[in-house]
DOLOTI-569162 format. One record per residue (C-alpha): residue in one letter; y negated, z, x. Coordinates in steps of 0.5 Angstrom, whole numbers, padded with zeros to 4 digits, always signed. Layout:
N
AYZX;...
***
This chain:
379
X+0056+0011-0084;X+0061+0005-0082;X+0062+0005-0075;X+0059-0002-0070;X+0064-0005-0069;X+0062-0007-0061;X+0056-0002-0058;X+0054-0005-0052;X+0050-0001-0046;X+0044-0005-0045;X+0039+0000-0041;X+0040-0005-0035;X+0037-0011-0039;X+0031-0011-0034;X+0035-0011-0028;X+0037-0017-0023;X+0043-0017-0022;X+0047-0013-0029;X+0041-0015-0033;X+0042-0022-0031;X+0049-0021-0033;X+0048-0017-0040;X+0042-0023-0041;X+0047-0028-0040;X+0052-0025-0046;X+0047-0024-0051;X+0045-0031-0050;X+0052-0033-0051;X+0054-0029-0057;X+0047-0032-0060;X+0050-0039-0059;X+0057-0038-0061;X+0054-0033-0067;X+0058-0027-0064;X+0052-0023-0065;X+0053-0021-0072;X+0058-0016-0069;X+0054-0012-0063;X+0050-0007-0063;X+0046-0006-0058;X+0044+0001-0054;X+0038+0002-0049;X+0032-0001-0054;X+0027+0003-0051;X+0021-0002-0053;X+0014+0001-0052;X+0008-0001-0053;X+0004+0000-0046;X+0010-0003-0043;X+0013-0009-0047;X+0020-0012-0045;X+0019-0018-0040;X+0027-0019-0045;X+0026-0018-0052;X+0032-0018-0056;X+0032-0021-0063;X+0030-0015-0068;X+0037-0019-0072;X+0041-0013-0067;X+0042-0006-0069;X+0041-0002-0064;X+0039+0005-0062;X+0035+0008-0056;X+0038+0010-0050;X+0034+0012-0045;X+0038+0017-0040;X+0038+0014-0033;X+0045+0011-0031;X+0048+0015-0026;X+0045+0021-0029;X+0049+0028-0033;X+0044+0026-0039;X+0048+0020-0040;X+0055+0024-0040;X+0051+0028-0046;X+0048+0023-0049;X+0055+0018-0049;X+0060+0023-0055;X+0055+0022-0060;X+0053+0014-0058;X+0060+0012-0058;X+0062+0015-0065;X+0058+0010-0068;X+0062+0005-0064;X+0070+0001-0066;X+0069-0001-0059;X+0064+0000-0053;X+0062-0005-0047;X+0060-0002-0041;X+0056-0007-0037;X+0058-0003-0030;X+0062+0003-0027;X+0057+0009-0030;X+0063+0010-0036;X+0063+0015-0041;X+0067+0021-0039;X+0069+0023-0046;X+0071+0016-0050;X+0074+0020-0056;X+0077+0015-0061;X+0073+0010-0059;X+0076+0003-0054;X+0072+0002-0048;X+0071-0005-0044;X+0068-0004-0037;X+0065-0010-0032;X+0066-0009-0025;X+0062-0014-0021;X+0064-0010-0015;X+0066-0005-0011;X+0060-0005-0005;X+0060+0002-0006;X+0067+0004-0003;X+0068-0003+0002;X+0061+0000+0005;X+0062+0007+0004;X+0062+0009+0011;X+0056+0005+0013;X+0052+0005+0007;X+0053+0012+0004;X+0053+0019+0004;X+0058+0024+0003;X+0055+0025-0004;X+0054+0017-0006;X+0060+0016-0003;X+0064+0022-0007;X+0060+0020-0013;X+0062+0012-0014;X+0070+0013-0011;X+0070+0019-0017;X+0067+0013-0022;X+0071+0007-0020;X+0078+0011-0020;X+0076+0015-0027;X+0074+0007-0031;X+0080+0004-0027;X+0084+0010-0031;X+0080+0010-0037;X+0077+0003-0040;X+0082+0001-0044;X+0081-0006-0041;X+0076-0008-0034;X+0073-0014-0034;X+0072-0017-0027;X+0067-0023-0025;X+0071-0025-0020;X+0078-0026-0018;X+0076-0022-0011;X+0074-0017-0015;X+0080-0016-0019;X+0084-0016-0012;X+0080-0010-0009;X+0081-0006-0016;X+0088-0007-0015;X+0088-0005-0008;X+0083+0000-0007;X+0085+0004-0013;X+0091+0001-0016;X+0089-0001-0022;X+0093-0006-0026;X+0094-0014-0026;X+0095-0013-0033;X+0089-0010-0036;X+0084-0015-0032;X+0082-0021-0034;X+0078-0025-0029;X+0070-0028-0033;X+0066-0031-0028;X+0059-0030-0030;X+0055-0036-0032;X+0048-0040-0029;X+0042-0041-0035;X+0043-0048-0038;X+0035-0049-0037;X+0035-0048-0030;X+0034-0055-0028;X+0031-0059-0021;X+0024-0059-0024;X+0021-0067-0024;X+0016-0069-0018;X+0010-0069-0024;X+0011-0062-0025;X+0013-0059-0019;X+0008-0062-0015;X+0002-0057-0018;X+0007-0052-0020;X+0007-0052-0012;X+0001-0053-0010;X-0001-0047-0014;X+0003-0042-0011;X+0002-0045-0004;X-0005-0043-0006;X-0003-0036-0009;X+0002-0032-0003;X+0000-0038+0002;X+0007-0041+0003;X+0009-0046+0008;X+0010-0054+0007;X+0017-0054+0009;X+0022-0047+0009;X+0027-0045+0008;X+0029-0039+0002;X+0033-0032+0001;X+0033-0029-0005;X+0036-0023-0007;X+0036-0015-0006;X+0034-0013+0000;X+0040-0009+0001;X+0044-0008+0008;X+0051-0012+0006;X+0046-0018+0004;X+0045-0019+0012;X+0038-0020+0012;X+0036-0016+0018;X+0041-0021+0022;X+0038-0027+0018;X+0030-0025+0020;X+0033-0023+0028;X+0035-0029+0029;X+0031-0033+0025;X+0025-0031+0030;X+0029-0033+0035;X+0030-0040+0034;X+0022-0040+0033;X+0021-0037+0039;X+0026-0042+0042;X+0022-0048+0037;X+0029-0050+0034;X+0027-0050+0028;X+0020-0052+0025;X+0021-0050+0018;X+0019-0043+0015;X+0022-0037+0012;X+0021-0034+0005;X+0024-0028+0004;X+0024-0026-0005;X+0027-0020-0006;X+0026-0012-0008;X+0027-0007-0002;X+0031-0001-0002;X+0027+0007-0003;X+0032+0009+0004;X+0036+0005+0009;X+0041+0008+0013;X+0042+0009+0020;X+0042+0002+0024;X+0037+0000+0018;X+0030+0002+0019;X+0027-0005+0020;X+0029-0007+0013;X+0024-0001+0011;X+0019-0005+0015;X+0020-0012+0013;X+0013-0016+0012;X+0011-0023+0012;X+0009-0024+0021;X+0008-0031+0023;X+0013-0036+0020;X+0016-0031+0016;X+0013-0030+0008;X+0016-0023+0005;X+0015-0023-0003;X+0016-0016-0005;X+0017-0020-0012;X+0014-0026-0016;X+0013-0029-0024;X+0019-0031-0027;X+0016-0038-0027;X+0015-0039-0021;X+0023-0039-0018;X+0024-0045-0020;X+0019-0048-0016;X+0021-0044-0010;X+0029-0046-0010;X+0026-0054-0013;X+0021-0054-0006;X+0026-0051-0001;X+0030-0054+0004;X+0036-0050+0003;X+0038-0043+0000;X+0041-0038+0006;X+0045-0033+0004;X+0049-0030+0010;X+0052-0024+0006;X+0058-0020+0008;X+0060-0018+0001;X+0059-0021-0006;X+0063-0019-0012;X+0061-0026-0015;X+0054-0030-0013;X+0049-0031-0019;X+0043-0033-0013;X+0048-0039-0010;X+0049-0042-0017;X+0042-0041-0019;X+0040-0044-0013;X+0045-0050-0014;X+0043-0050-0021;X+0036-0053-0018;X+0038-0058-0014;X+0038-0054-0008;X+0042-0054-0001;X+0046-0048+0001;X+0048-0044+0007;X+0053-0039+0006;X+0058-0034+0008;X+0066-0034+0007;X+0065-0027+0005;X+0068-0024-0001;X+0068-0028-0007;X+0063-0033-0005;X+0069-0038-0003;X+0071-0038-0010;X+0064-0039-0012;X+0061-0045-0009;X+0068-0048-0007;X+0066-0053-0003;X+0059-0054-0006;X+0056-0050+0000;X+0056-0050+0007;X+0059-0044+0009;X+0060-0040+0015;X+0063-0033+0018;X+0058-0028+0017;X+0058-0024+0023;X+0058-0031+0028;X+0050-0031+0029;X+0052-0038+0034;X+0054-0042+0028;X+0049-0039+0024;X+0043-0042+0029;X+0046-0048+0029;X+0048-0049+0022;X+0040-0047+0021;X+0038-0053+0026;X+0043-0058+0023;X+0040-0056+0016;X+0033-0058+0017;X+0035-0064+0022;X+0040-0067+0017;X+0037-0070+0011;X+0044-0073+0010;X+0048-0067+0009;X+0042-0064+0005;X+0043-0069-0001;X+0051-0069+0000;X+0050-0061-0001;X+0045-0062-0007;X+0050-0067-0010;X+0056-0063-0010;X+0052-0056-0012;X+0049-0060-0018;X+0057-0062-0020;X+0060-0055-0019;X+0055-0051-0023;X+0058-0055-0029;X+0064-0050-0029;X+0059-0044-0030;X+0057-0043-0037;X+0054-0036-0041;X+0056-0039-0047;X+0064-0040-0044;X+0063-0032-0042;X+0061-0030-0048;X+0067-0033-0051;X+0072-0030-0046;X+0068-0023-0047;X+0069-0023-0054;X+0076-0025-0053;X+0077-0019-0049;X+0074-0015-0055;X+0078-0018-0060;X+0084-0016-0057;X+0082-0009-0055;X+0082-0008-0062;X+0087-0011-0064;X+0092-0007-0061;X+0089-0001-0064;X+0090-0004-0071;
***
């Protein structure tokens, strides 16, 4: 059997995050015609639990249901690479045994080791130390998602400038500010549904301690305990299975009084939350890029962020940001967020101009790029 020229790992394709990413390239490489050359592993379709993202049938494939982070991956990869010229790991759980075959790693970030004494155990941390240093060492070539990224690779664990190449990610072209004629019943539909305030503001993200969520929630009850603010809070997003210590209270995290918890929602119905919300409140201490903000800008919504990390590199200037350890300029940043409809529609203008640099067609083309050349060198 003639090898695939490219296999692509997509068993993270239903994720946050990850999935986001790997949706974002499929839907590139289909525009540009690039899809021809993949092969896709991790098709895992089943009647009882359908994909919530199909890929077209076009795409060769094969299943590969081993759970990332596990041994059975490590078994499965010999076979499943022998089959590939080239193939692409979407994240840092690379094959231990490449063979012959070219390897591409994206690394959207290195949380697990910046956070390792706070966040992990000796095992956890053991684990995603022993991983990152073996893709820095092993990949053929490492995508990074931002310049940031590339900046703690090199850093933490000497990986060459030389063999990085910088793509960020993309923002999907359909996200748009939805008109007044459909976002008024959309609305008013899920006001109905979750019993959602008139007027709030909105977090949306994994429920992981590195967001600064639990800051957020602190002092958002502060500030209506003082009435300082008159707007709710909508908190979307997935809780972790353990929090470490100092980090209980995020297992415990439920809708109380102005703050709306919402474990998860429908796909269609994010559009309307960013479209209704006063602003986006981002507070992380870490990101390796910042899909959400852009997401968020995409919709025509205000943003109030943090300088941590990549996200500077993301927003630009198209947010409001902050330290992320300052919970004064937090407050008063909240306060002046709902009073000032100025600076909401300033922001919203420059958030619509700036997530014009962000495509997933543009990474797709820069991805492929990256492949050609991996394969290049080895003719």
């Amino acid at each position: 059997m003639k090898p695939h020229r490219i296999g692509l790992d997509i068993r993270m394709l239903q994720h946050s995050g990850i999935g986001t990413y790997l949706r974002g390239l499929l839907s590139g490489f289909r525009k540009l015609g690039l899809d021809k050359d993949l092969a896709l592993f991790g098709l895992c379709e089943s009647a009882a639990a359908p994909s919530r993202h199909p890929v077209p049938n076009s795409i060769p494939g094969a299943k590969f249901g081993a759970p990332i982070y596990s041994i059975q991956e490590q078994i499965q990869y010999p076979a499943l690479l022998r089959r590939c010229r080239l193939w692409h790991a979407p994240h840092y759980n690379i094959p231990l045994r490449k063979g012959k075959t070219e390897l591409v790693v994206t690394i959207h970030d290195i949380i697990h080791w910046i956070f390792r004494e706070q966040f992990l155990s000796p095992l956890q941390t053991a684990y995603a130390g022993f991983m990152l240093q073996r893709a820095v060492t092993s990949a053929d070539h490492i995508i990074a998602v931002s310049h940031h990224t590339k900046k703690d690779l090199v850093e933490h664990f000497r990986a060459p400038e030389e063999k990085i190449t910088v793509i960020h990610e993309g923002v999907d072209e359909t996200f748009r500010k939805l008109p007044p004629h459909e976002l008024q019943p959309a609305f008013e539909k899920i006001r109905r549904k979750y019993g959602i305030p008139e007027n709030f503001f909105l977090y949306v993200g994994l429920i992981k301690p590195h967001k600064n969520v639990l800051m957020l929630v602190r002092l958002f009850r502060k500030l209506k305990e003082f009435e300082k603010v008159r707007a709710s809070l909508v908190i979307i997003g997935r809780k972790d299975k353990i929090y470490p210590s100092g980090y209980e209270a995020l297992a415990d995290l439920r809708s109380a009084g102005d703050i709306l918890y919402l474990p998860r929602i429908d796909a269609d119905e994010l559009p309307v939350f960013y479209s209704q919300a006063l602003a986006l409140i981002h507070p992380s201490l870490y990101e390796g890029f910042g899909l959400t903000l852009l997401e968020a800008m995409s919709f025509g919504t205000p943003v109030l962020t943090t300088n941590s990390a990549s996200i500077p590199e993301v927003v630009g200037d198209a947010a409001w940001r902050i330290d992320a350890t300052d919970e004064a300029a937090m407050r008063d940043a909240i306060i002046r967020m709902e009073e000032d409809a100025g600076l909401r529609g300033s922001l919203r203008q420059k958030g619509l101009e700036r997530v014009r640099l962000f495509s997933w067609t543009e990474t797709a083309r820069k991805t492929f790029e990256v492949y050609e050349k991996v394969l290049t060198e080895t003719e």
